[in-house]
C-alpha positions as CSV (number, residue, x, y, z in Angstrom):
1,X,39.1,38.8,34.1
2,X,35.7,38.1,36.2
3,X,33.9,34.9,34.2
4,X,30.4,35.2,34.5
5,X,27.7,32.3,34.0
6,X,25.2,32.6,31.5
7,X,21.7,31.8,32.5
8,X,18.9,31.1,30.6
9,X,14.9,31.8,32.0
10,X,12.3,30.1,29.7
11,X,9.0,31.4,29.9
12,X,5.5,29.0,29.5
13,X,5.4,30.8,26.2
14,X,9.0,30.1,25.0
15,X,8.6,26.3,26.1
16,X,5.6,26.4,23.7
17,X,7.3,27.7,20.6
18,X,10.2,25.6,21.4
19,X,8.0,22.2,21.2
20,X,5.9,23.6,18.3
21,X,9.1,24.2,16.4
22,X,10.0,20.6,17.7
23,X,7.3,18.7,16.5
24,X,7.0,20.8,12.8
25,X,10.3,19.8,12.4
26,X,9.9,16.0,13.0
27,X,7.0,16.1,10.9
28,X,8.6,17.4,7.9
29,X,10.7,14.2,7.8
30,X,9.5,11.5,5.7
31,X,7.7,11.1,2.5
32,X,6.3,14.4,0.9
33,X,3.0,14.8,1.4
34,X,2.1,14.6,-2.3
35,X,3.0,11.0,-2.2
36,X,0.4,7.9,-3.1
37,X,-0.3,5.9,0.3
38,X,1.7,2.4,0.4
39,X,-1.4,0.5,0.8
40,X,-4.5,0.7,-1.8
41,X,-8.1,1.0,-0.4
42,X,-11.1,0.7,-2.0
43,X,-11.9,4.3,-2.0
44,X,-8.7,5.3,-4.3
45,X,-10.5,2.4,-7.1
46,X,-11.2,5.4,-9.0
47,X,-11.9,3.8,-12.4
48,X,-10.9,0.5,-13.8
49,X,-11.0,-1.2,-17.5
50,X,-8.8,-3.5,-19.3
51,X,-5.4,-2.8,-20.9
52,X,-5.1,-1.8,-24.5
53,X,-2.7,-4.7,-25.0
54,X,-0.9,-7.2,-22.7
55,X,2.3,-9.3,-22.5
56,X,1.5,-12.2,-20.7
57,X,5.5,-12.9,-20.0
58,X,7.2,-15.7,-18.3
59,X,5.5,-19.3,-16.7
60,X,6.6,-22.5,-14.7
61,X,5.9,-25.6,-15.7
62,X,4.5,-28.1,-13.1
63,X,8.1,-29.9,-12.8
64,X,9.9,-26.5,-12.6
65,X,7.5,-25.4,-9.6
66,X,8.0,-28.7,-7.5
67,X,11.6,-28.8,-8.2
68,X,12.1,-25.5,-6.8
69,X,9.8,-26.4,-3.4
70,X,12.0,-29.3,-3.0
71,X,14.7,-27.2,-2.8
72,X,13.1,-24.2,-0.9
73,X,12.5,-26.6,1.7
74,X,15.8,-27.1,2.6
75,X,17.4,-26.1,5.6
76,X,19.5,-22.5,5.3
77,X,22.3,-21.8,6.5
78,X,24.0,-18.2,6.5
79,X,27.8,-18.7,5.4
80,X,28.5,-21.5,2.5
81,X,32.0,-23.1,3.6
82,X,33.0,-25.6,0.9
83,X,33.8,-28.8,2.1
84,X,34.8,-30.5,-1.1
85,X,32.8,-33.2,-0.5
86,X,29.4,-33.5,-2.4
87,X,27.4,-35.2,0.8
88,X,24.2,-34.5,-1.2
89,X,22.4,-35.2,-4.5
90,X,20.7,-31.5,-4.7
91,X,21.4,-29.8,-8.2
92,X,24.0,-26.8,-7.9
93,X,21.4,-23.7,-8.7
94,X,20.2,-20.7,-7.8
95,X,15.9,-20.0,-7.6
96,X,13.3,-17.0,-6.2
97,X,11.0,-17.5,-4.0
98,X,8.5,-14.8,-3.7
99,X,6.2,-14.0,-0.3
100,X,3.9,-11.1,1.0
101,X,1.9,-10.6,-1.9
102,X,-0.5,-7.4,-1.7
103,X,-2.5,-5.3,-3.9
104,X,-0.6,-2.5,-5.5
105,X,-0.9,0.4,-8.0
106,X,1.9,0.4,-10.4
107,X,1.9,3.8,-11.7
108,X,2.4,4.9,-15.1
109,X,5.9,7.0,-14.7
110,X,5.7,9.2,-17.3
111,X,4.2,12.9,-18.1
112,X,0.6,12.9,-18.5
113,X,-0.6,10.5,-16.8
114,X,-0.2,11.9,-13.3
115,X,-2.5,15.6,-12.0
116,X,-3.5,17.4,-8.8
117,X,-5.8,20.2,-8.1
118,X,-7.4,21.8,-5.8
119,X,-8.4,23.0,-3.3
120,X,-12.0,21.7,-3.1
121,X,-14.1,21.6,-6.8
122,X,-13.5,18.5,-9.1
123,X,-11.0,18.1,-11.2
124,X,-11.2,17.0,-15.2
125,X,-7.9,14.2,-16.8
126,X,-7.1,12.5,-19.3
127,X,-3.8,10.4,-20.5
128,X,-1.9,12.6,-22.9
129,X,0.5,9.7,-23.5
130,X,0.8,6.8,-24.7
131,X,3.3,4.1,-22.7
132,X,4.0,0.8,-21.5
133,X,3.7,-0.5,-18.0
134,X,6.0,-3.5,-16.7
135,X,7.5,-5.4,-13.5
136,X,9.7,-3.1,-11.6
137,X,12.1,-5.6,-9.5
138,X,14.6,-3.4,-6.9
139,X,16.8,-5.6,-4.7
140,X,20.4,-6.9,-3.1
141,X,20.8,-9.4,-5.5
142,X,21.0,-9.8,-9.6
143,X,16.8,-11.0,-10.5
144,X,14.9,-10.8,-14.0
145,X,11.3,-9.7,-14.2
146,X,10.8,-12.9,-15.8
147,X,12.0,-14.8,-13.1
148,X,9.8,-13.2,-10.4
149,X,7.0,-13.0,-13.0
150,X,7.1,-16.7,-13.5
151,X,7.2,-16.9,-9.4
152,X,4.1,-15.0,-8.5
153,X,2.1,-17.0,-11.7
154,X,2.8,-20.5,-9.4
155,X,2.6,-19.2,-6.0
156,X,-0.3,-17.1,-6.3
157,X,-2.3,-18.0,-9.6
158,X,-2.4,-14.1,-10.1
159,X,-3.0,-13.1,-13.4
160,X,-0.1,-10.8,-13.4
161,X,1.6,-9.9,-16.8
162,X,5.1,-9.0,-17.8
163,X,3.7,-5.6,-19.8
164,X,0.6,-3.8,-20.6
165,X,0.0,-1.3,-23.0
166,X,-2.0,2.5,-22.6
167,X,-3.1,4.7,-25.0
168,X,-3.9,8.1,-25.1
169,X,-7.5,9.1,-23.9
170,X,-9.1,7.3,-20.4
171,X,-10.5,10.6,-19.3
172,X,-11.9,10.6,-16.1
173,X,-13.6,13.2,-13.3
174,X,-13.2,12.9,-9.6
175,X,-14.3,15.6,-7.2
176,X,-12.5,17.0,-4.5
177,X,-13.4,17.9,-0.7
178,X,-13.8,21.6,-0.1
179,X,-9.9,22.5,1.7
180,X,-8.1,19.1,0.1
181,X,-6.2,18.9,-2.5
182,X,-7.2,16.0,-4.9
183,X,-4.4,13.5,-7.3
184,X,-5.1,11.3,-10.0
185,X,-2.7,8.8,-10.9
186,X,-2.7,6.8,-14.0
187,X,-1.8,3.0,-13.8
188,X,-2.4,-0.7,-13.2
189,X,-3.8,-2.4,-10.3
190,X,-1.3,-5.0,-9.8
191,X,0.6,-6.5,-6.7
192,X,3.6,-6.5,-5.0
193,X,5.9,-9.2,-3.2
194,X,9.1,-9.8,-1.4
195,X,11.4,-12.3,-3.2
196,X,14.2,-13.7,-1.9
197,X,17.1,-15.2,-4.3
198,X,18.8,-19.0,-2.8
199,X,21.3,-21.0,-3.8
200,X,22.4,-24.4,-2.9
201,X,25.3,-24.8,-0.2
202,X,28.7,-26.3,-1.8
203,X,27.8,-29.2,-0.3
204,X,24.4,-29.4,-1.4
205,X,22.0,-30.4,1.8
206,X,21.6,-26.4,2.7
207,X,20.5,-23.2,0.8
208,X,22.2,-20.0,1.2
209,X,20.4,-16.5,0.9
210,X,22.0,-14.8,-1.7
211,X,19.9,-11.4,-1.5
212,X,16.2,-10.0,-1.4
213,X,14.1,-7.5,-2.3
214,X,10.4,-6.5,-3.6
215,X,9.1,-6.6,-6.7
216,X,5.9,-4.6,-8.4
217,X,4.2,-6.3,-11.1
218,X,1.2,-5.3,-13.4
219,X,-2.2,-6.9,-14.7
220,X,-4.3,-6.2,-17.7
221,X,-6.5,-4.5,-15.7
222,X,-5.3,-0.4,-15.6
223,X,-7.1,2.8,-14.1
224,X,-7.0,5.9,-12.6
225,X,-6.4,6.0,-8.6
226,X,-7.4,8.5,-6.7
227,X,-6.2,10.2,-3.3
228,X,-6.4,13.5,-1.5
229,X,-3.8,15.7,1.0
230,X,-3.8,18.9,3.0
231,X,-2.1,20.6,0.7
């Protein structure tokens, strides 16, 4: 039997659809577009009052903070071989350190606190329920709220707290550009930071990463935020 090659002619036109089909493709990847922005501008400030009731959480004292930059300033090493000789003085412990701080809407997770609508107009919420906001920690290592609360208190002087209460009501109006598509999200304008979880090195001179991660954390101060999409 006679093989024959196939051959293939692509038009101007067929290139076209082929790199439009391309590129929608690629840009469906990623986070749905309904999705709050990472970062918080001013513009999405859409209202702002106190918390109906705060839990202040976990502190440092002064001798707990400079014990623990003592020890974050020593050297690190990646892999903790044990000698069996104690060479240094250094306490056998494990600590946080928390870096990268930046401002941060913690959202209130659950139903009725979070709308869209749209397109154009203005749209008209309120929170249907009541709820509690507090530290969301997600890492590679075992860390309490407390812990990184008590962190971000002495490295930053933020007035973060460990919970803060809303109640039903907060009703708020925002309006929408004509063609967009408008969200309000319920929650409090917080920060977040890296931490980073060390332990001392079996022979005590060194620190040893033992994991990382980020950490969200709430202040009294709650609100609707504000942002808009195509669709």
């Amino acid at each position: 039997m006679k093989k024959t090659a196939l051959r293939y002619a692509f038009t101007p036109a067929t290139i076209l659809a082929l790199t439009l089909l391309l590129t929608t493709t690629a840009g469906a990847v990623g986070e749905p577009s309904d999705a709050a922005p990472e970062n918080v501008t001013s513009d999405q400030v859409a209202s702002q009052e106190s918390g109906d009731s705060v839990v202040d959480g976990s502190s440092k004292s002064v001798a707990d903070v400079v014990a623990d930059q003592t020890l974050s300033a020593l050297p690190e090493v990646s892999t903790d071989g044990d000698s069996g000789i104690m060479r240094c003085d250094n306490p056998a412990t494990s600590w946080v350190k928390v870096s990268d701080k930046t401002n941060y809407h913690v959202p209130s997770w659950w139903n009725g606190t979070s709308y869209k609508d749209g397109p154009g107009g203005s749209m008209r919420v309120s929170v249907e329920k009541a709820g509690k906001i507090g530290v969301e920690v997600s890492g590679t290592a075992e860390v309490s709220a407390s812990v990184v609360l008590a962190e971000v208190k002495a490295e930053y002087s933020a007035k973060v707290v460990g919970e803060v209460g809303v109640t039903v009501g907060h009703t708020y109006t925002h309006a929408i550009p004509a063609k967009k598509y408008g969200h309000l999200q319920y929650g409090s304008w917080g920060y977040k930071v890296n931490w980073t979880k060390y332990k001392t090195s079996s022979d005590r001179c060194s620190k040893v990463k033992v994991g990382s991660g980020t950490a969200k954390l709430p202040t009294k101060e709650v609100g609707w935020r504000y942002w808009a999409t195509n669709s």
